[in-house]
C-alpha positions in Angstrom: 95.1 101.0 131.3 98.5 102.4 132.5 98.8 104.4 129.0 95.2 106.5 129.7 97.0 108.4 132.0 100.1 109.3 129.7 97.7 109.8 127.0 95.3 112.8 128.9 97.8 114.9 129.9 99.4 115.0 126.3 95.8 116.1 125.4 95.4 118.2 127.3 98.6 120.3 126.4 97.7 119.9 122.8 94.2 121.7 123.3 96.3 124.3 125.4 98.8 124.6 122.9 96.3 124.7 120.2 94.0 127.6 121.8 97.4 129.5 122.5 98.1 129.7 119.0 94.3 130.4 118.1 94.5 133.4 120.1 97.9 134.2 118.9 96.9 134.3 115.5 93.5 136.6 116.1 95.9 139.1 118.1 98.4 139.5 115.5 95.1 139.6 112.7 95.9 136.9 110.6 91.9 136.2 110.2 91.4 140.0 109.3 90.8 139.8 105.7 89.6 136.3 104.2 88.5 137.0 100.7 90.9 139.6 99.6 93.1 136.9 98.8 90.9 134.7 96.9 89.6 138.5 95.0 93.4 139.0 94.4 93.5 135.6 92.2 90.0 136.9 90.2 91.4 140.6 89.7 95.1 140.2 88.7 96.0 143.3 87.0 100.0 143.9 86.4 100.6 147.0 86.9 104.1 146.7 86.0 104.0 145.1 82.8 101.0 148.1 81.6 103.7 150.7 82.4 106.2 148.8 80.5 103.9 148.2 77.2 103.5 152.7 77.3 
């Protein structure tokens, strides 16, 4: 029973700790754009090799 009350304060600074860096992460926009990158997989064009080829 001793180990409940180690246990909920560690949990409770993980939450905090976890919400810190959720709200970190929406400042700095890191959820801005979703799907370009998953549009950037469907749509690879090399630009660099076109130039190359004339």
């Amino acid at each position: 029973m001793n180990v409940i009350y180690v246990l909920i304060p560690i949990a409770v600074i993980l939450l905090l700790v976890a919400i810190a860096i959720f709200f970190w992460a929406v400042k700095k926009d890191q959820f801005d754009d979703l799907d370009r990158q998953g549009f950037n997989i469907l749509f690879d064009e090399d630009k660099q090799d076109s130039d190359k080829n004339g």
